[in-house]
C-alpha positions as CSV (number, residue, x, y, z in Angstrom):
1,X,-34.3,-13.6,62.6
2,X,-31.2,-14.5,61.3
3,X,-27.7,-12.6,61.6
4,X,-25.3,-12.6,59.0
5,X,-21.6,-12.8,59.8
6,X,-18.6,-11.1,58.1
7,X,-15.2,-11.8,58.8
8,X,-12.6,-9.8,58.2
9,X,-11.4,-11.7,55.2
10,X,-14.8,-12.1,53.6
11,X,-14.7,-8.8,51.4
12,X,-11.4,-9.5,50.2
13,X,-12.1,-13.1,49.6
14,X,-14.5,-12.0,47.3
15,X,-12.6,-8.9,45.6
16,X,-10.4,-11.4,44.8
17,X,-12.7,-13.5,43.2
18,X,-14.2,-10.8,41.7
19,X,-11.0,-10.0,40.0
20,X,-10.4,-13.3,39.1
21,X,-13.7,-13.7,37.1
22,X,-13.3,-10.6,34.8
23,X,-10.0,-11.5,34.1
24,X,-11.0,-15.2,32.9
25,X,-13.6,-13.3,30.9
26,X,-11.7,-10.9,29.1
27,X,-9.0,-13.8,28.5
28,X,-11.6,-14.8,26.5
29,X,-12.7,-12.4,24.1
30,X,-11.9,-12.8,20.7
31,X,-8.7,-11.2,19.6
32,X,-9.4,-7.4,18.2
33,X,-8.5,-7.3,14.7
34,X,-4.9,-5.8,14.1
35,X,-5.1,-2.0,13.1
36,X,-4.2,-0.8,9.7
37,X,-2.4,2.7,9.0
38,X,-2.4,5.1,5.9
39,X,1.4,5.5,4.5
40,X,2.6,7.7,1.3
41,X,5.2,6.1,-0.9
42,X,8.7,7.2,-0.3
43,X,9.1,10.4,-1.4
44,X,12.5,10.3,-2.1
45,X,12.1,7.2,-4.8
46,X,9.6,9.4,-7.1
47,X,12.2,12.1,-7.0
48,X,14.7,9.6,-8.2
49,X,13.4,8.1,-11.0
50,X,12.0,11.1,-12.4
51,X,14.2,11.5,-15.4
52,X,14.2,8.0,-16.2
53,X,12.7,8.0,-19.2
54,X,13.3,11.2,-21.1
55,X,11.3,9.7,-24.3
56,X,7.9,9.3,-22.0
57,X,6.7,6.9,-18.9
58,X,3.8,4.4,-20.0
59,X,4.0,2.9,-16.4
60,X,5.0,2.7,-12.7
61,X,6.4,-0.1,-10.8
62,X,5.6,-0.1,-6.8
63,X,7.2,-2.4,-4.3
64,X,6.2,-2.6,-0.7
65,X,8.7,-4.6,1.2
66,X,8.5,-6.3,4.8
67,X,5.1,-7.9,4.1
68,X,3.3,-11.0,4.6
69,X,0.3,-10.5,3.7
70,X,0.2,-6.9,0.8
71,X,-2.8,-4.8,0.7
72,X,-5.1,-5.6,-2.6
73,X,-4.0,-2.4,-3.9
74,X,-2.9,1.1,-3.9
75,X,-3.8,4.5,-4.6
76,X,-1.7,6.1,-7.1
77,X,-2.2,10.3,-8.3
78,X,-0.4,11.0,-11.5
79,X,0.8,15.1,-12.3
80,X,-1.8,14.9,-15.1
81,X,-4.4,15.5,-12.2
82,X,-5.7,11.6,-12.4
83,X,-5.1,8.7,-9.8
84,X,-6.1,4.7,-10.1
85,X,-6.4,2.1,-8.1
86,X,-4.3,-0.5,-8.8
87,X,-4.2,-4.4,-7.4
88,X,-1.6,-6.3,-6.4
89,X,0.6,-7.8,-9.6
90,X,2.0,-10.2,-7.5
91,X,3.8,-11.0,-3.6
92,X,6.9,-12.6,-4.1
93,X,8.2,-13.7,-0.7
94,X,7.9,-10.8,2.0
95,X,7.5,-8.1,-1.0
96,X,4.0,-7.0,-3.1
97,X,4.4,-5.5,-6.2
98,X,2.2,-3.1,-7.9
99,X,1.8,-1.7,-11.9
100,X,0.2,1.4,-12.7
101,X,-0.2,2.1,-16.0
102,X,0.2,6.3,-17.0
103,X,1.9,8.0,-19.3
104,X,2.0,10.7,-16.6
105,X,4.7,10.9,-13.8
106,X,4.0,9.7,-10.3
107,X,3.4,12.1,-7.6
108,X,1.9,10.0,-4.8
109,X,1.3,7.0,-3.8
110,X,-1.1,5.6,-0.6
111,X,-1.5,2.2,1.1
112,X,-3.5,0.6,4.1
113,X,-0.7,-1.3,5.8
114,X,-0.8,-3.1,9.3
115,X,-0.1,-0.6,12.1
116,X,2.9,-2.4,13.0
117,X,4.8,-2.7,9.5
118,X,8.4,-1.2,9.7
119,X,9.3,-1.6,5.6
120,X,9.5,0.4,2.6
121,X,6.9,1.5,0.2
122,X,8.6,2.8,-3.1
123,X,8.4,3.9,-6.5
124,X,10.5,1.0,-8.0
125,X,11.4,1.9,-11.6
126,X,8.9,3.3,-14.4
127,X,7.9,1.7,-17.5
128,X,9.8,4.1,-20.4
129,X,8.2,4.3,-23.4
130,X,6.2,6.6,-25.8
131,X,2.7,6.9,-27.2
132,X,2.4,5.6,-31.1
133,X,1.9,9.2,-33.4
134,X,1.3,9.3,-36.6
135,X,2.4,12.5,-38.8
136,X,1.4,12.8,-42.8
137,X,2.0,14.9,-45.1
138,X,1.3,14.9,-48.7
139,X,4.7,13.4,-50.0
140,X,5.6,10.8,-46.9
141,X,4.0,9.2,-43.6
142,X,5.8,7.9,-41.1
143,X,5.3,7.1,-37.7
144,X,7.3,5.9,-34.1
145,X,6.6,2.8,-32.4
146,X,6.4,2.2,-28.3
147,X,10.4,1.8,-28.6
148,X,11.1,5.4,-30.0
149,X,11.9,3.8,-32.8
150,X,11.0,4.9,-37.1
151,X,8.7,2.9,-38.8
152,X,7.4,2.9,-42.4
């Protein structure tokens, strides 16, 4: 029969190794995807534009600034009760921009952002403009164009 022999050192030997070998393994798992967070446009920028266009909005312009890479798109809820989803217009530089197209006022906005984003997510300016009506009566007709303006 044989005896086995351990020294002093041989359980810490092997802790040691132990430790070394789970941290070489978890060195190298794949990298976990970054984590994404819900934020609400500035409330503060809906506020301020809302008398912008005292003839009638037929649009909203959306920046979200400090961003390399923008989300696709954005939720967008409108007073009138409806919301879209609208896709990215463009990213110039750090900065995504985003059109909605409403002739209702903005009252939210949500994006999926990384969770380490620090910038600004805004209501930039609205399109102004009105709906084309038509009035008749039995002597004239006449109606306004997009610009507000009489036509014949």
């Amino acid at each position: 029969m044989k005896t086995l022999h351990v020294s002093k050192w041989s359980l810490p030997v092997v802790f040691a190794a132990l430790v070394a070998a789970v941290a070489l393994v978890m060195g190298m798992q794949p990298a976990h995807a970054q984590g994404t967070m819900t934020v609400h446009v500035k409330q503060a920028s809906i506020s301020d534009h809302a008398g912008d266009c005292p003839g009638g909005v037929i649009g909203a312009h959306f920046v979200i600034n400090q961003i390399a890479d923008a989300p696709d798109s954005i939720e967008v809820s409108f007073a009138d009760g409806s919301s879209q989803t609208v896709v990215l217009a463009k990213q110039s530089g750090p900065v995504g921009h985003y059109n909605a197209m409403s002739d209702a006022l903005v009252v939210d906005a949500t994006a999926e952002v990384p969770d380490t984003w620090q910038g600004q997510f805004v209501l930039s300016n609205y399109f102004c403009g009105s709906t084309t009506t038509t009035s008749s009566s039995s002597s004239s007709s006449s109606s306004t164009s997009s610009s507000g303006t009489p036509t014949s």
